[in-house]
C-alpha positions as CSV (number, residue, x, y, z in Angstrom):
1,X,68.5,-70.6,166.3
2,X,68.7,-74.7,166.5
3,X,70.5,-76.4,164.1
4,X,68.9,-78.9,161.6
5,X,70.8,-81.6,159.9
6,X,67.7,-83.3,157.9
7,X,69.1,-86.0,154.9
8,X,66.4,-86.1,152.3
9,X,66.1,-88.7,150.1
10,X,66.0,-87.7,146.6
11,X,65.6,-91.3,144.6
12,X,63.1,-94.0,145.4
13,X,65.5,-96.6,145.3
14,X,66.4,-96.8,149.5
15,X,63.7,-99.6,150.8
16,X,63.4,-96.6,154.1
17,X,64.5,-93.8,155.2
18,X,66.1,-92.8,158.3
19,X,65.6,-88.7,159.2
20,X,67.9,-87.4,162.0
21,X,67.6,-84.0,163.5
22,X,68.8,-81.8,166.2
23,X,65.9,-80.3,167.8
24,X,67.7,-78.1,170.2
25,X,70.2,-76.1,172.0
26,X,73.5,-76.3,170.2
27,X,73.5,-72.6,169.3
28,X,73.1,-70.1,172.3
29,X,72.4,-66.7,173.5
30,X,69.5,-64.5,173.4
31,X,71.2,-62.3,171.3
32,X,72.1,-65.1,168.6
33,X,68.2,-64.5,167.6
34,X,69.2,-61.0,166.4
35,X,72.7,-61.6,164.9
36,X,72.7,-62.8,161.1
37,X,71.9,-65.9,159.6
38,X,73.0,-68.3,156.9
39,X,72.2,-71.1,155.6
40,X,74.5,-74.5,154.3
41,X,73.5,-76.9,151.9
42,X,75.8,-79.9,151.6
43,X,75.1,-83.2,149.1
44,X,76.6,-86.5,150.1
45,X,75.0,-89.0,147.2
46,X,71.6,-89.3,148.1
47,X,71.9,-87.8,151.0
48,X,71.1,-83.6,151.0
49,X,71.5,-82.1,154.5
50,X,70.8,-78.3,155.2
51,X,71.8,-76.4,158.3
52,X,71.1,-72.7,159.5
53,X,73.9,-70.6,161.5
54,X,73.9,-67.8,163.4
55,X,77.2,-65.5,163.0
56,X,79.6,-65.1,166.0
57,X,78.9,-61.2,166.5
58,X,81.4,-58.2,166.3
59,X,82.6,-56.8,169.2
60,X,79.8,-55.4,171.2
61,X,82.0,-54.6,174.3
62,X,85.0,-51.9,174.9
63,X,88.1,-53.9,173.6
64,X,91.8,-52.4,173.7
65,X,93.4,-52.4,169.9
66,X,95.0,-56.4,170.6
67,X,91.6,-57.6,172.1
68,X,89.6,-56.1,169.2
69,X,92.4,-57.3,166.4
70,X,92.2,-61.0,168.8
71,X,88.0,-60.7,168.1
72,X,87.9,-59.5,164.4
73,X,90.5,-63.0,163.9
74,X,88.8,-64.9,166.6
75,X,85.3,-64.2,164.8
76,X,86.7,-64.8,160.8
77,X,87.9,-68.2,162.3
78,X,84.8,-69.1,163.7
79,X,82.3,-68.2,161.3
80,X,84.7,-69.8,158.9
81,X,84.5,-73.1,160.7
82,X,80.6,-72.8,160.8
83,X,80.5,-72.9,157.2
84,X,83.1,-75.0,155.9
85,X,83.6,-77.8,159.3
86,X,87.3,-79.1,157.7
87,X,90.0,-79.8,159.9
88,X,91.6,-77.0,158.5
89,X,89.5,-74.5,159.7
90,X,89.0,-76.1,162.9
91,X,92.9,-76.1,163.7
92,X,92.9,-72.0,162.8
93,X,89.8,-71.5,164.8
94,X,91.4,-73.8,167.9
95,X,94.5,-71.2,167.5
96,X,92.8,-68.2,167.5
97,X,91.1,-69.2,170.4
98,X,94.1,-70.2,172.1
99,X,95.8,-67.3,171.6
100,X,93.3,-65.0,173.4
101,X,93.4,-67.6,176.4
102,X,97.3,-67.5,176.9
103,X,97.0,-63.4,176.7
104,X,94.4,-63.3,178.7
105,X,92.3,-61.5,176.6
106,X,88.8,-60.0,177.8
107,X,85.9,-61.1,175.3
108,X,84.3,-57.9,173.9
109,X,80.7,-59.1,173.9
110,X,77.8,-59.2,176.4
111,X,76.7,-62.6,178.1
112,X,75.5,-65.0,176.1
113,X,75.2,-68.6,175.9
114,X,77.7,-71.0,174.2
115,X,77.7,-71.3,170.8
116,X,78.1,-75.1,168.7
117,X,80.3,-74.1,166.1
118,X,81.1,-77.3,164.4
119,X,79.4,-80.7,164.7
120,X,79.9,-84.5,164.5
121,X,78.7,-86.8,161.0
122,X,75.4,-87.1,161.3
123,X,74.3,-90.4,163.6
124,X,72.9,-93.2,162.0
125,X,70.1,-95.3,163.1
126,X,69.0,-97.9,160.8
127,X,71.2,-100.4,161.9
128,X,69.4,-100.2,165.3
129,X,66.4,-102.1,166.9
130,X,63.4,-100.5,166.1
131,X,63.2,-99.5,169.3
132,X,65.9,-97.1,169.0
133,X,64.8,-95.6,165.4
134,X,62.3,-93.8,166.5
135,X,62.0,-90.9,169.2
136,X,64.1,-88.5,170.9
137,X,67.8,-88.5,173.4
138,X,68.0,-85.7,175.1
139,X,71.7,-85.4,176.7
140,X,72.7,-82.2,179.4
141,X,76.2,-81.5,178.2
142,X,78.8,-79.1,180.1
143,X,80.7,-76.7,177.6
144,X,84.0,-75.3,179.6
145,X,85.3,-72.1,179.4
146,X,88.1,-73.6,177.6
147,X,86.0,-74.9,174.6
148,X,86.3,-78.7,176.2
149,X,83.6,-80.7,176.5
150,X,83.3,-82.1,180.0
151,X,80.8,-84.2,182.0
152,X,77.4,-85.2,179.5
153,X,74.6,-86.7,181.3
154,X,71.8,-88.9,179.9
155,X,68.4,-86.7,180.6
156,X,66.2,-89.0,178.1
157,X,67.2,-92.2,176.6
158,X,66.4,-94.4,173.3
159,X,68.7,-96.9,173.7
160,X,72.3,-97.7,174.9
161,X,73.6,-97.9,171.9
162,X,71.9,-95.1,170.0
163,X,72.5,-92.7,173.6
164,X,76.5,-93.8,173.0
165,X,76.1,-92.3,169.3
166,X,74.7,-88.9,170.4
167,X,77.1,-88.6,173.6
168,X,80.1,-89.3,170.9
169,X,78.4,-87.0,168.5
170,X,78.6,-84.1,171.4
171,X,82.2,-84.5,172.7
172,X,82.7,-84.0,168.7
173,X,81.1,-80.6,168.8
174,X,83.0,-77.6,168.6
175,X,81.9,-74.2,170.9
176,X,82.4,-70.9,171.2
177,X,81.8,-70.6,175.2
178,X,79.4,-68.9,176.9
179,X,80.2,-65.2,178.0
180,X,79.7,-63.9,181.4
181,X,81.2,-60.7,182.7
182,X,83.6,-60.3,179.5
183,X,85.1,-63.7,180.3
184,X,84.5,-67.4,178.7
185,X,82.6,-69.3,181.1
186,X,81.5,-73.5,181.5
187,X,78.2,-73.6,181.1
188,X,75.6,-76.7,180.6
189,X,73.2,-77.0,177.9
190,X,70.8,-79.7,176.8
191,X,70.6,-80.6,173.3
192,X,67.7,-83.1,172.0
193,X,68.2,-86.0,169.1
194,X,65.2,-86.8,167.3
195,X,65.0,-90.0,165.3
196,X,62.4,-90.7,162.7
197,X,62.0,-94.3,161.2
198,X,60.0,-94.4,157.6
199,X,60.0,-97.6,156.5
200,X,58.3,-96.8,152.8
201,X,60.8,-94.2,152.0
202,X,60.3,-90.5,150.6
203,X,59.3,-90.6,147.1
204,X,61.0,-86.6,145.3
């Protein structure tokens, strides 16, 4: 499931509108097509952004009692984070994350891809040339098996300024790592940023 972030413009008044989304790969796993959805609707003035989120499963794995209790706290945390993104529930999902890396806890699911948990403000275009309004970045990004971002590569460019506004808006992102083996795994994926210029503005 790819997360959206799509502002629509619900007055006239704005002489354009600037529509950002993310077309790709910030949500992994082919197992994540199969786990429940839901959905988030925030408003921000004019501004109304909707995103889609696929839970971080239950265990699917044999667990001993601390691994499972780790998981169940671990999972809470995340899916937490997913809906409300506040520092708050970043810091307790960080912890709980930390906690099964300094026990060396075993991760009770099958392998899967990484999973972007919590996400950057959305990037903003408008100030750009029009060059840069208008098309897609697409950026290969290497998720750790610590949760760090590390090396992110330019694949497709828009711009230098506008590629420096999608690489910050990845190192912002927040993962669950990839799973191979029962173990958290670095891994690579390749999000895209897709930029749409209207200079006439959506009438609602």
């Amino acid at each position: 499931m790819s997360l959206r972030e799509i502002p629509v413009l619900s007055t006239p008044k704005l002489p354009y509108l600037i529509i950002f989304f993310i077309i790709a790969v910030f949500v992994g796993g082919g197992t994540v097509l199969c786990q429940e959805t839901k959905t988030v609707t925030n408003v921000s003035g004019l501004m109304v952004s909707g995103r889609t989120y696929s839970l971080i499963p239950e265990a699917t794995e044999p667990c001993t009692p601390d691994e499972c209790d780790w998981w169940k706290r671990v999972r809470q945390a995340g899916n937490d984070l997913q809906k409300k993104g506040d520092d708050k529930s970043k810091k307790r999902y960080i912890a709980m994350f930390v906690e099964g890396m300094e026990k060396s806890h075993h991760v009770p699911l099958s392998d899967r891809k990484a999973q972007g948990l919590a996400f950057g403000p959305m990037i903003r275009s408008d100030y750009l040339a029009a060059s840069q309004r208008n098309g897609t970045v697409e950026l290969s990004v290497e998720i750790r098996s610590d949760a760090s971002i590390g090396e992110i590569k330019v694949v497709k460019s828009l711009g230098p300024e506008i590629d420096q506004r999608c690489i910050s808006y990845a190192r912002q992102t927040i993962y669950l790592p990839a799973v191979n083996n029962r173990a958290f795994v670095s891994s690579w994926q390749n999000p895209k940023f897709g930029f749409i210029n209207n200079p006439h503005g959506v009438r609602k």
